[in-house]
N, C-alpha and C positions, 0 to 999 in steps of 0.2 A: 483425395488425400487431404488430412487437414495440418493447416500451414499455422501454425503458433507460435511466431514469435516475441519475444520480449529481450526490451532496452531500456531499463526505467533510468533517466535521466536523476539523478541522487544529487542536488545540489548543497552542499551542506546540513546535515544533519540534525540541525540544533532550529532551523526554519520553524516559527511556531505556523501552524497552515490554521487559518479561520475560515468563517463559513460565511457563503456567500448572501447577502442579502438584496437583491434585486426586487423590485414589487411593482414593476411596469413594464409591459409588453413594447420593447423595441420596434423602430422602423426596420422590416425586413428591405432584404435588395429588390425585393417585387412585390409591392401592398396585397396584389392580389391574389399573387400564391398563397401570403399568410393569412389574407380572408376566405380564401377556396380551404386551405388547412384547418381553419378552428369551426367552418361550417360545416364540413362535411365529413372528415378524417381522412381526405382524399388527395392526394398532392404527389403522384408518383412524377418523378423526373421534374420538381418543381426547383424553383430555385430562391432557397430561405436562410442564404449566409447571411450569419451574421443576426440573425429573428431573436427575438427574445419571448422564449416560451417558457419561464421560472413555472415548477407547477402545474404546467398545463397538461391535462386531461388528454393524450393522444394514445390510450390505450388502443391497440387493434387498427391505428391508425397505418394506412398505406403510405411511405415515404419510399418506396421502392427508388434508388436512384436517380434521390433527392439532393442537392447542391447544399448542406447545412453547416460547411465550412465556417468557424468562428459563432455560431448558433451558439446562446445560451438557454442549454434546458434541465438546469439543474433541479431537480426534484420532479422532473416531472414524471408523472406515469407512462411508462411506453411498455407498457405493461403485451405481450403477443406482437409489438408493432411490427413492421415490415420496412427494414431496412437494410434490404439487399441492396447492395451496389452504392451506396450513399455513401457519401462524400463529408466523415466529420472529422475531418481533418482542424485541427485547432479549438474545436469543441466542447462546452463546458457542460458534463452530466452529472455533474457534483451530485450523489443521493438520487440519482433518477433509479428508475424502477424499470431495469431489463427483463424482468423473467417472462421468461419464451420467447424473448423478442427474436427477430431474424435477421443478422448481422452480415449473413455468407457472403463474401466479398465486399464488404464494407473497407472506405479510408479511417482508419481511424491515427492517425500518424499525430503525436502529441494531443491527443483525447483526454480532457480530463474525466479518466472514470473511478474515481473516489469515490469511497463508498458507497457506489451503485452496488445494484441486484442480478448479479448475473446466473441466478440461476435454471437449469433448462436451456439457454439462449443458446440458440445459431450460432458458432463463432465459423464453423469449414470454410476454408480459404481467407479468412482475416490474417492480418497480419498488425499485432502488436506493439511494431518496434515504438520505441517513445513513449505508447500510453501509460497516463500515469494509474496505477489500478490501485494504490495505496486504498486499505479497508474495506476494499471491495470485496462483496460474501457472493459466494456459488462460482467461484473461478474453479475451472477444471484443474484438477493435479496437472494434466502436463503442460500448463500455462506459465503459471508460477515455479521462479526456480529456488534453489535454498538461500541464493545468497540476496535475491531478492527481498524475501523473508525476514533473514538477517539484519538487514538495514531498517525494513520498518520495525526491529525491533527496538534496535537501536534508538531510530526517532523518536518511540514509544516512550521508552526508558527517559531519555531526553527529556520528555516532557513530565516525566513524574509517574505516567500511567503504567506501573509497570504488570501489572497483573497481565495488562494487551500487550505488555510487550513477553512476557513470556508466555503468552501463545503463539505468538509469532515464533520463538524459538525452537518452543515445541517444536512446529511444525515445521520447522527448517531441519531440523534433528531427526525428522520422522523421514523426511524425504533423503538427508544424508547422515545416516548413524555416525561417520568420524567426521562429523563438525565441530573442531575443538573451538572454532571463534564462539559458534554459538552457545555452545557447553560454558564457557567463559562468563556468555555477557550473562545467560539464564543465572548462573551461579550469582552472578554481580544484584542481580533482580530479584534474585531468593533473600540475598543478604539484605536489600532495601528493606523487604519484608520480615524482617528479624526471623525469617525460616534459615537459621543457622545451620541443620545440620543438612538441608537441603542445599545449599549453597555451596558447603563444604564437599558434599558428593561430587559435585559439578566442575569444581575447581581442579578437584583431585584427579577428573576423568578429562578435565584439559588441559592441565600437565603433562599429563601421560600421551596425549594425541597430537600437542604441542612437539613435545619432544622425541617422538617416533620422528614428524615431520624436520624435525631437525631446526625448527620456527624456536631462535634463544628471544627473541623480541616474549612472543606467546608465552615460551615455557616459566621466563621473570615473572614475566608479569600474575601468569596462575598463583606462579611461587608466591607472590605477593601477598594475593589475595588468599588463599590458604593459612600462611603468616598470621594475616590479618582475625580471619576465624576463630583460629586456636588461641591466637593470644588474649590473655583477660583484660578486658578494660579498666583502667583508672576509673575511681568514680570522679562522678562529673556533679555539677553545682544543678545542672539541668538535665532532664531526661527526654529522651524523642530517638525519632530514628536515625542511623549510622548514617552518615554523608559518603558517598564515594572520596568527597576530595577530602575526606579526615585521613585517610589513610596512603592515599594515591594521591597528587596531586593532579597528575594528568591522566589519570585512566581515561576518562572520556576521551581522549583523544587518540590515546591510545588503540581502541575501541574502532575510530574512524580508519585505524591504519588496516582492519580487515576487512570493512569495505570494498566491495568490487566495483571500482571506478572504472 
């Protein structure tokens, strides 16, 4: 049976996340694990907490129920590798390249796997909880939940990217049609994009989902923004795009209160 869970730990929203730049191979806990690893692809049951493999080439590599606890191996290819049973717990595979890797009963408990490749990969019998999977491409549907989704849309939006952030929507939308939060924020992200009448659909269908829910927080707030669509602008001395907080002063935060903390 395969066991998929998820816990992503959401610490504040507004977190700008950069990208890691390492460019020197760490002392592993055992020199000679990490020189049996880069010489051979070989290292089942080795023990490499804590190793710094940025980048490194371990395509096809055998880690079968390998000790990589705190292991930085962000980027690198692990492209087929075999990581059955390993232990990444605390983990960094920031952009590593999972596809087909073999994860089946892997630790991964606070894994950073951001925008990793997980497509094809082994996950039967892993278990999720804590890793962070923000960006990550080829997660299986029942991996990912909507409200997970949600939040990286959110962070998305946050950061300005909102085009990423309403695919994130989408796709939280797809997985649950009466998602009035998400209806909400898509709406708020159409509006970034001066797609007025697309925004406007969005608002109107999370009013209405807001206020089935009997949610007066949501249904305002739609209200709001709705408001905001229809009504004409003053001209302004400057031209550019619509600010959230022109209209709303605290929508963003707002935004946080649907959050699933």
């Amino acid at each position: 049976m395969v066991k998929l869970i998820i816990k992503d730990p959401i610490i504040g929203i507004a977190i700008f996340i950069s990208s890691l730049g390492f460019t020197s191979i760490a002392q592993a806990e055992n020199p000679a694990h990490l020189s049996q690893l880069l010489s051979t692809k070989k290292c089942q049951n080795c023990d490499l907490s804590g190793a710094g493999l940025v980048r490194a080439d371990l395509s096809g590599a055998n880690l079968a129920g390998a000790n990589l606890a705190g292991a930085n191996l962000s980027r690198a290819n692990l492209t087929g590798a075999d990581l059955r049973g390993a232990n990444l717990a605390g983990a960094g595979l920031f952009g590593a390249n999972l596809n087909a890797a073999r994860l089946a009963g892997a630790n991964v408990l606070g894994t950073d796997l951001r925008n990793t490749y997980l497509f094809n990969a082994d996950l039967i019998g892993v278990n999720l909880n804590g890793a962070n999977l923000q960006g990550a491409a080829g997660i299986p549907s029942q991996v990912v939940k909507p409200e997970q989704l949600y939040a990286w849309g959110v962070a998305a939006a946050e950061k300005g990217n909102q085009q990423q952030a309403i695919n994130y929507f989408n796709k939280a939308i797809a997985l649950k049609p009466k998602y009035a939060a998400a209806y909400l924020a898509r709406g708020i992200s159409r509006y970034q994009l001066l797609d007025s009448s697309g925004a406007l659909q969005d608002a109107q269908v999370a009013e209405k989902l807001f206020n089935s829910e009997k949610n007066q927080q949501g249904t305002l707030t739609a209200k709001v923004l709705v408001q905001k669509i229809t009504t004409p602008e003053e001209p302004k001395l400057s031209k550019g795009k619509p600010s959230l907080m022109d209209f709303v002063g605290s929508l963003g935060s707002v935004l946080l209160q649907f959050l699933p903390f």
